[in-house]
N, C-alpha and C positions, 0 to 999 in steps of 0.2 A: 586236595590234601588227603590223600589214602593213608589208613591205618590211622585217625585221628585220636591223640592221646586227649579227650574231653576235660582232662580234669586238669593236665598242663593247660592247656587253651584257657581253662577258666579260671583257672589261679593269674594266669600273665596277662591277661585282660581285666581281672576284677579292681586293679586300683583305675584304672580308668573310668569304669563304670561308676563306679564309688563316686570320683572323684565328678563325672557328670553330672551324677543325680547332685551333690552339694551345690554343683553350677545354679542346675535349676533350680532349688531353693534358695541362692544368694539371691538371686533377680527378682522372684517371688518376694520376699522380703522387702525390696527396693521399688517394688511396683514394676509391672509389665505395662509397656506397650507395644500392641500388636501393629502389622502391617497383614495387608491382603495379597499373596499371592495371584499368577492370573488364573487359577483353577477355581478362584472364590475360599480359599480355606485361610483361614489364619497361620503368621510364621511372626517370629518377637526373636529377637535378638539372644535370646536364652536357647532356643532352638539350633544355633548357628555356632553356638561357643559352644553347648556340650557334645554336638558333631564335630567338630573340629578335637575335640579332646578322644571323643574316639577313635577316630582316623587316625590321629598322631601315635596310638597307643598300635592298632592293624598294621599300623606301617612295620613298626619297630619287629610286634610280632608276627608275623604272617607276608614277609615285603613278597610280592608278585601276584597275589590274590586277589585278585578284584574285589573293590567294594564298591554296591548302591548303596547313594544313601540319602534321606528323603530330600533333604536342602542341594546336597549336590546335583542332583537329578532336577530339582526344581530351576537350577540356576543353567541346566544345559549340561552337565557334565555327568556323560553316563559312559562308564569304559566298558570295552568289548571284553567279553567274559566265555567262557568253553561250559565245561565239566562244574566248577566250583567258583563261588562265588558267595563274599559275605553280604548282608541286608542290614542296614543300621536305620534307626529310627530312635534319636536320641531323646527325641518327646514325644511321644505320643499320650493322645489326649490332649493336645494345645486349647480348645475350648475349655473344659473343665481348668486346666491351666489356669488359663487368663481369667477366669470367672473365682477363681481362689478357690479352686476347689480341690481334693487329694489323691485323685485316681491316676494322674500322668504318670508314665511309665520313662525309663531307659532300655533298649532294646535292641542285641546284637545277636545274629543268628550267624550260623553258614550253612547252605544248602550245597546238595551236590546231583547234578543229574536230578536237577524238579525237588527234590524231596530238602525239607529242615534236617540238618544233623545234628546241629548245636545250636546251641541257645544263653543267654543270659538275659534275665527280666526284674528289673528293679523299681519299688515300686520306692521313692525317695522319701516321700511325705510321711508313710508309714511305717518303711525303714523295712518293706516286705523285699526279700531275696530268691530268685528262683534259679536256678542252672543243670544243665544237662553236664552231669561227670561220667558217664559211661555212658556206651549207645541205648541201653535201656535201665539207665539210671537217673534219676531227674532230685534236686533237694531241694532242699529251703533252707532258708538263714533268716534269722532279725539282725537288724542293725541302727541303730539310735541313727534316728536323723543329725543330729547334731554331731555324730561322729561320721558322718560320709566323708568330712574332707581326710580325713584321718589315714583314709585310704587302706584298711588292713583287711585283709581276706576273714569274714568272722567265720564262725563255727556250723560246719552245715548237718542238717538230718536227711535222712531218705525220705521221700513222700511216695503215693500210689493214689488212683483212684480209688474210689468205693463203688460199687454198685448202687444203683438208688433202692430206697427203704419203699415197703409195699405199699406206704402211704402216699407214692409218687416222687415226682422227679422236683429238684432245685434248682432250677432255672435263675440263668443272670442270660441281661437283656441290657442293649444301651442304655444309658443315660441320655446324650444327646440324639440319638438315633432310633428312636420309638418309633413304631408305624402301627397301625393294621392292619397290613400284613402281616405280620410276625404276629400283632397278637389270633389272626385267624390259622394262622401255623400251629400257634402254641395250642388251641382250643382241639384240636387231636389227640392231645396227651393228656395223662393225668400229672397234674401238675402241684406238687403240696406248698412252695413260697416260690416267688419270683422278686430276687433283685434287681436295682436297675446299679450298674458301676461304668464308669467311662474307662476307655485304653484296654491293654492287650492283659490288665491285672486279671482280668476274667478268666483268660487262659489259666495263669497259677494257681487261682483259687480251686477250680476244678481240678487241675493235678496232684491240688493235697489233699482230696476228698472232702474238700468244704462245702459244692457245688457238684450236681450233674451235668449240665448241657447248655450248650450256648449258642443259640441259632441268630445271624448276621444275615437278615435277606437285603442286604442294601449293599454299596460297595465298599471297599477298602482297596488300602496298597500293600501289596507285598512286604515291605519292612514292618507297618503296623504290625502283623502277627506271626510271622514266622519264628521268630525267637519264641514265642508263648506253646506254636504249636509243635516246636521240636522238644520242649517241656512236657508238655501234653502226651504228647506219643512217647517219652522217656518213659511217666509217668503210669502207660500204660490205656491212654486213652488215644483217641482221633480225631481227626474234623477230615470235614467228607464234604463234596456238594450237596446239593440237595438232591441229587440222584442214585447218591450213595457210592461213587465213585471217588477216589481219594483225591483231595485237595493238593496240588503241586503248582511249584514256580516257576516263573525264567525260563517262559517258554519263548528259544530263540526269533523263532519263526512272529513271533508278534510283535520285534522291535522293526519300530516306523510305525507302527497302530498309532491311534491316537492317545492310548494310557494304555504302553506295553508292561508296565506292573499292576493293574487292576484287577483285584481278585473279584470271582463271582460272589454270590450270596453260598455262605457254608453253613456248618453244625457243626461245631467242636461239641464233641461225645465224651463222658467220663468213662464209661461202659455202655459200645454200640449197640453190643447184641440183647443188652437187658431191661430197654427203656419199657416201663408201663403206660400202655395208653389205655 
């Protein structure tokens, strides 16, 4: 998709997204029950309808574009893709999910040639809104939960990162994916609070300068955070490996691998060049 108009894409997708995140608080509401994929992660039928709801909506807009997308991919169905390619993770966060808790996300990227260009990241529960409107333009919105189904594109502001204060860095950290690793990571830095959130919300919170830095030394998939990190980088930050080399997707050459969307352990950066250790 050359010359990408950000802010059309996310205006003609945003009643979808809306409209998903409402999905997953109807089911929430009604009580989830999970099932086990064979990879051992959790998928619930809430997973499945608000994928379907954004596919329906990429088709209409975007028809020829290839999408991943986490449930599709799970059930065998990954289409062959070139240059561009959208990444859909209609829930992420499914344990917090199921455990009733408010950090799942909805999550629509499109990458091109490895790298995020766009983004949408909804977080439902809390009615938090993120989207890439220009190539280095990233906002935010509120939006009542109770009016997701409502479907209406609300009102967005611009966000930027911040630099962290001399008192140290704001560190968010999994929720369900705590280690010692990470915390022997983090014991390098000066560090002044660490949160723990689940799902890709961690991304936006750092985009609006709420947060500095977000180190993941364990894995993920590609849909998980590509939407958060095309926000991220709008926003004016990064995520890098752990070698400082920039975090990219869809790498041809690794379909037939065993998990050809497995991202390594990264650092989403608010400001790379300014962290205090």
């Amino acid at each position: 998709m050359p010359n990408i108009d950000h802010a059309a894409l996310a205006h003609a997708l945003m009643p979808a997204v809306l409209k998903a995140g409402a999905c997953l608080l109807d089911h929430r509401a009604q009580g989830v029950t999970a099932e086990t994929k064979r990879d051992g992660s959790p998928v619930s039928r809430a997973d499945r309808e608000a994928e379907q709801i954004v596919l329906d909506a990429l088709a209409q807009v975007a028809p020829g574009v290839p999408v991943i997308a986490e449930e599709a991919v799970s059930a065998g169905r990954i289409p062959s893709f070139d240059a561009a390619a959208f990444l859909v993770d209609a829930l992420d966060g499914t344990r917090e999910y199921i455990k009733g808790g408010d950090d799942f996300t909805v999550n629509v990227a499109l990458v091109e040639h490895g790298f995020p260009v766009f983004g949408i990241l909804l977080a439902p529960a809390s009615g938090r809104l993120f989207a890439t409107l220009g190539p280095r333009r990233a906002a935010a919105a509120q939006v009542a939960p109770e009016s997701l189904a409502m479907s209406r594109t609300p009102q967005f502001h611009d966000i930027a990162t911040v630099a962290p204060g001399p008192e140290g860095m704001r560190v968010l950290s999994s929720r369900s994916h705590r280690s010692a690793e990470t915390d022997a990571f983090l014991s390098k830095f000066r560090v002044a609070r660490q949160d723990h959130l689940g799902s890709s919300l961690k991304f936006g919170i750092i985009a609006a300068g709420e947060a500095d830095f977000y180190p993941r030394l364990g894995p993920t998939s590609a849909w998980d955070i590509a939407a958060g990190h095309a926000i991220l980088a709008a926003a004016g930050g990064t995520v890098t490996r752990l070698d400082g080399t920039p975090l990219t997707y869809l790498d041809k050459s690794r379909i037939g691998a065993l998990d050809p969307f497995l991202n390594p352990s990264f650092i989403a950066w608010g400001r790379a060049g300014t962290i205090p250790r």
